[in-house]
C-alpha positions as CSV (number, residue, x, y, z in Angstrom):
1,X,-80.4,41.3,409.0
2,X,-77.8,43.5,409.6
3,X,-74.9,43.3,407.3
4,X,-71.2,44.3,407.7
5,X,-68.2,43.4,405.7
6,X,-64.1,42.2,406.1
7,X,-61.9,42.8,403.7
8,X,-59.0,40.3,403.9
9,X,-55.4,42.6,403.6
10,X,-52.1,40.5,402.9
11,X,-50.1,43.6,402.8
12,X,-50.5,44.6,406.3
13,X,-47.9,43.8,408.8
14,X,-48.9,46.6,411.7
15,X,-52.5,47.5,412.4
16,X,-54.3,43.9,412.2
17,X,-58.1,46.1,411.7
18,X,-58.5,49.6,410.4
19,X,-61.7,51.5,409.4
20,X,-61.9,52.2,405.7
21,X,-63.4,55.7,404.1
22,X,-65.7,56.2,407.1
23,X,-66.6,55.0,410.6
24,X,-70.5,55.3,409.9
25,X,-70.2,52.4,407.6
26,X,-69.3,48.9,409.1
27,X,-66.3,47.6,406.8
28,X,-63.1,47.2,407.6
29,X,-60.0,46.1,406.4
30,X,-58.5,43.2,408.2
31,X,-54.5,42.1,408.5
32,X,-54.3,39.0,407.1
33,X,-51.5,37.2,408.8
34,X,-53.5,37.8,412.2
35,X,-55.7,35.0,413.1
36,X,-57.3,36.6,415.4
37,X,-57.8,40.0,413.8
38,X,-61.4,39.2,412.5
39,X,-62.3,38.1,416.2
40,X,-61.7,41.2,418.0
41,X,-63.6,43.3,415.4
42,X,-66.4,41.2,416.2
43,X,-66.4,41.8,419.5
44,X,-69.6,44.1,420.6
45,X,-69.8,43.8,416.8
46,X,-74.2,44.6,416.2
47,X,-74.3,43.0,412.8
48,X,-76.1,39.7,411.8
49,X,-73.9,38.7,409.4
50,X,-70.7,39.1,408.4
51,X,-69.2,38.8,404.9
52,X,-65.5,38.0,404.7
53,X,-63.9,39.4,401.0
54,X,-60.5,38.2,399.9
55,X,-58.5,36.9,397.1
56,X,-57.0,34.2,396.4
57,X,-53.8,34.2,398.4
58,X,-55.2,35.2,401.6
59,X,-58.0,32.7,401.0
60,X,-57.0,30.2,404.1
61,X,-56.0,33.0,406.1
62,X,-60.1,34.4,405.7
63,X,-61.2,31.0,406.6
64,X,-59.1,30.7,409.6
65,X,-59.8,33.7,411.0
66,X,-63.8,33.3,409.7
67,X,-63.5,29.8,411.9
68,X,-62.0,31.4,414.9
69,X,-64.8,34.2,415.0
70,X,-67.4,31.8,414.2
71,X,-66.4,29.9,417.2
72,X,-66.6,32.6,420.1
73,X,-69.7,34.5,418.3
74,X,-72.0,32.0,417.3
75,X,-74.9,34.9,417.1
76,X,-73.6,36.4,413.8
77,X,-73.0,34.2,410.6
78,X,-69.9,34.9,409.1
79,X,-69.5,33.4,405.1
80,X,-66.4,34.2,402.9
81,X,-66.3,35.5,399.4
82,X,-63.6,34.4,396.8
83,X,-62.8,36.9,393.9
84,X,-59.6,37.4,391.7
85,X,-60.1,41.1,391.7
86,X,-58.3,43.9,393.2
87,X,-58.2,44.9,396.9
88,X,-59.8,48.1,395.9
89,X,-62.3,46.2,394.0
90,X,-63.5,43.8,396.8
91,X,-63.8,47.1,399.2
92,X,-65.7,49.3,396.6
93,X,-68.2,46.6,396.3
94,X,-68.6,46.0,399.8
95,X,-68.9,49.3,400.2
96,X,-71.6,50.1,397.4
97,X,-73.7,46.9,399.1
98,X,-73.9,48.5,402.1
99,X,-74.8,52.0,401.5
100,X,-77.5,50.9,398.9
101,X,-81.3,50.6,399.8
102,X,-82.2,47.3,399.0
103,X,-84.0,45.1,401.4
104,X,-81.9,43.9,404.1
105,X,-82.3,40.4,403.5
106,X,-81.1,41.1,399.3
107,X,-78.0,42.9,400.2
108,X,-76.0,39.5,400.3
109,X,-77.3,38.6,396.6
110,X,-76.6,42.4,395.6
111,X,-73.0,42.0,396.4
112,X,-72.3,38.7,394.5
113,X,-73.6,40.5,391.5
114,X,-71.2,43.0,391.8
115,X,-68.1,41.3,392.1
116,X,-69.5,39.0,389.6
117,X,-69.3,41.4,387.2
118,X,-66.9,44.4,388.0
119,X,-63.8,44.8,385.5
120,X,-60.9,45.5,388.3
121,X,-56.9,46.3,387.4
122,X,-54.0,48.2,388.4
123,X,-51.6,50.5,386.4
124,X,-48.0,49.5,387.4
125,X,-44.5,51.5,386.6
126,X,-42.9,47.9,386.0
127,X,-44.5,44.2,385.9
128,X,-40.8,42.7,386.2
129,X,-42.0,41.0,389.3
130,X,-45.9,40.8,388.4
131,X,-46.9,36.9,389.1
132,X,-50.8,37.3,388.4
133,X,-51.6,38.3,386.0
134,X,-48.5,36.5,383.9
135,X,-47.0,39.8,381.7
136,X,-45.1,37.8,378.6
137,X,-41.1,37.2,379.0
138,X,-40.5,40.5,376.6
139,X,-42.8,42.6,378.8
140,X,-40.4,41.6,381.7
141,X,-37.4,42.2,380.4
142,X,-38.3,45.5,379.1
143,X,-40.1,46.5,382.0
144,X,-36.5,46.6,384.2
145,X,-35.6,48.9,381.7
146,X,-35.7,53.1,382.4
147,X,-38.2,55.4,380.7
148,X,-41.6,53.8,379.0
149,X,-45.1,54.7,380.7
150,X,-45.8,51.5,382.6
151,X,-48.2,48.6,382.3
152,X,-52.2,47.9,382.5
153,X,-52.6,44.8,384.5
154,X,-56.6,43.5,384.5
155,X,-57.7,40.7,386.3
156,X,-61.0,41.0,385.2
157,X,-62.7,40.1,382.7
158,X,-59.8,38.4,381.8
159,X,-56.3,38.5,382.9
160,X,-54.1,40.7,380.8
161,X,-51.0,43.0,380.7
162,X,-50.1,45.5,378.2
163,X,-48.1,48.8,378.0
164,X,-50.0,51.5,378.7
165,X,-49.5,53.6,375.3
166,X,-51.7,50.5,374.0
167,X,-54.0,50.2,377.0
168,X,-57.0,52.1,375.2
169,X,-57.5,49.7,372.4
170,X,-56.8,46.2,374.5
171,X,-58.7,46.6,377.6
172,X,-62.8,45.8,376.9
173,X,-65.1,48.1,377.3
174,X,-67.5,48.1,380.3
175,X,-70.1,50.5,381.4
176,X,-69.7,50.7,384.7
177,X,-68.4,53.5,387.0
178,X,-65.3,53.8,387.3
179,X,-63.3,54.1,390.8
180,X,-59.3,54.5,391.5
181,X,-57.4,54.4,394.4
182,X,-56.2,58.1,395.8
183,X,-52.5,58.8,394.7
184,X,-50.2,61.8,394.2
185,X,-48.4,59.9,391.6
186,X,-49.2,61.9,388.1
187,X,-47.9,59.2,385.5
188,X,-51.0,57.3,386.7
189,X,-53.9,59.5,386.6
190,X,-52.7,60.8,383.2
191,X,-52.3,57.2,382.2
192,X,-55.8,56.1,383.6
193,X,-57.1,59.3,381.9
194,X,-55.7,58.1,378.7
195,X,-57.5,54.6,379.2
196,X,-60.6,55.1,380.9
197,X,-61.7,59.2,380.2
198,X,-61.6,61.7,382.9
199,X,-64.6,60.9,384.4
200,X,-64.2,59.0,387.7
201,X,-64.0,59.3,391.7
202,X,-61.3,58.4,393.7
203,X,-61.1,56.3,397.3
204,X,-58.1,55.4,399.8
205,X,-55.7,52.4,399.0
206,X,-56.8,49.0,400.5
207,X,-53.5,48.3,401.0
208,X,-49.5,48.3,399.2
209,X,-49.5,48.4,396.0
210,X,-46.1,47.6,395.9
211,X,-46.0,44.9,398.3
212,X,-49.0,43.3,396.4
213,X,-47.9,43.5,392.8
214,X,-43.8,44.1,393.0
215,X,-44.5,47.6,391.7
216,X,-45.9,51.3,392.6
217,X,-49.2,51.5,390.9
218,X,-52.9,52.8,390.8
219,X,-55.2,50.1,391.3
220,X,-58.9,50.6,389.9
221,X,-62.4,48.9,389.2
222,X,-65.0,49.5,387.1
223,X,-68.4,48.6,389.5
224,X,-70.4,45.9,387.9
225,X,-74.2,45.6,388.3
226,X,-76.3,45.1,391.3
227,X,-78.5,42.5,389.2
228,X,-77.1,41.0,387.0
229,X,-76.9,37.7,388.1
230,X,-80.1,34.8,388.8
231,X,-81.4,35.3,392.8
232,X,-83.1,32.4,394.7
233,X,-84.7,32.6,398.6
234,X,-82.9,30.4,401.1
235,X,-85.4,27.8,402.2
236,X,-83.9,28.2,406.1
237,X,-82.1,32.2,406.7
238,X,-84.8,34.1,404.0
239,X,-81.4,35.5,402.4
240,X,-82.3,36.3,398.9
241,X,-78.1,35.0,397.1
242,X,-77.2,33.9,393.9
243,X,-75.7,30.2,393.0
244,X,-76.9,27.1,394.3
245,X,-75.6,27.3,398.0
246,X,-76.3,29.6,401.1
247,X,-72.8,31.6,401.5
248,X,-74.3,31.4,405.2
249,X,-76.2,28.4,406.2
250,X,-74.5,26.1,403.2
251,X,-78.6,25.1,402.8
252,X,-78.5,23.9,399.2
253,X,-81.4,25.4,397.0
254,X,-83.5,24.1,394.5
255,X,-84.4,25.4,390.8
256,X,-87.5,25.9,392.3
257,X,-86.8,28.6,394.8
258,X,-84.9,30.8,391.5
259,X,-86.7,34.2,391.7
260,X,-85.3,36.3,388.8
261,X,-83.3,35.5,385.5
């Protein structure tokens, strides 16, 4: 098995497919509104599989373009992944799947754990045009206001927004390492700082910020863990996934295949 991994962009309106960190490592981030994007990736593409991240919005624009490239490569299996996380969050994960050293065939499984149970968010200047997560009326009125530090928006664990000089004591702890997008913008990294402690690395933007969430802002994720969730062996690819259906061959799997706990 030789895995490589889309990340599904609704941002985008120019370059439909553009390498991410580096060129050694096969994920890219894919346009959504180009249907035909995914297709011409694949093209002389030497994976096996290809895993197809995106959230919710962009959802039937992954399975479009996961049906087209299905269609003219029927040698590589192509599944698509659903999370309410950041764009930053889906690409960090991806990324960590594919650089680890598990076996080939328990990669798949590896990566549901993670997005599974990664915390992801963004800092925002305003939340005035923030739809998801839903800041409360007072929060929107106030954010169109000058001055104040900006907002904390989590998706994950649960969805939340609160001003930042409160950020510390709301948003749940979680052990995991923590990754933020690149920026120049100093309010953020001190805010971030603030929440989080100054311990972290930083990696390039997925995508707008702005365009995504109404507002400049640093997205970031705290990386979940590689097993935390139940694996089973698919009776017909040898994938090792978690939940009751192959992401790739939609074989359904028994109780009796369940590997770990």
């Amino acid at each position: 098995m030789r895995l490589a991994v889309a990340v599904v962009d609704g941002t985008q309106s120019e370059e439909s497919v553009r390498t991410w960190v580096r060129e050694d490592v096969p994920l890219v981030i894919v346009g959504a509104h180009d249907p035909v994007a995914l297709s011409h990736w694949s093209d002389g593409l030497s994976a096996t599989h290809v895993v197809v991240l995106t959230r919710p919005e962009t959802l039937s624009h992954a399975k479009l373009q996961t049906t087209i490239a299905a269609g003219q490569y029927p040698h590589i299996a192509f599944s698509v992944l659903e999370r309410e996380v950041s764009l930053l969050a889906l690409a960090a994960c991806g990324m960590t799947a594919l650089e680890s050293r598990v076996e080939s065939t328990e990669v798949v499984a590896q990566l549901q754990s993670m997005l599974a149970t990664t915390d992801a968010g963004v800092w925002l200047r305003r939340v005035h045009r923030l739809r998801a997560p839903q800041p409360r009326f007072a929060q929107h009125l106030r954010s169109m206001l000058p001055g104040g530090r900006g907002y904390i928006a989590t998706m994950t664990p649960e969805p939340l927004v609160v001003a930042s000089a409160k950020a510390r004591e709301a948003v749940a702890e979680h052990a995991g390492h923590l990754v933020s997008e690149e920026t120049d913008d100093r309010m953020g990294t001190e805010v971030l700082t603030e929440v989080f402690g100054p311990e972290w690395n930083t990696l390039p933007p997925v995508g707008s910020t702005a365009t995504r969430y109404g507002s400049s802002g640093v997205e970031y994720v705290r990386l979940g863990r590689d097993d935390a969730l139940s694996t089973q062996t698919c009776p017909l690819c040898s994938l090792t996934v978690s939940g009751q259906v192959c992401p790739f061959c939609r074989a359904r799997l028994d109780d009796d295949s369940q590997e770990t706990a």
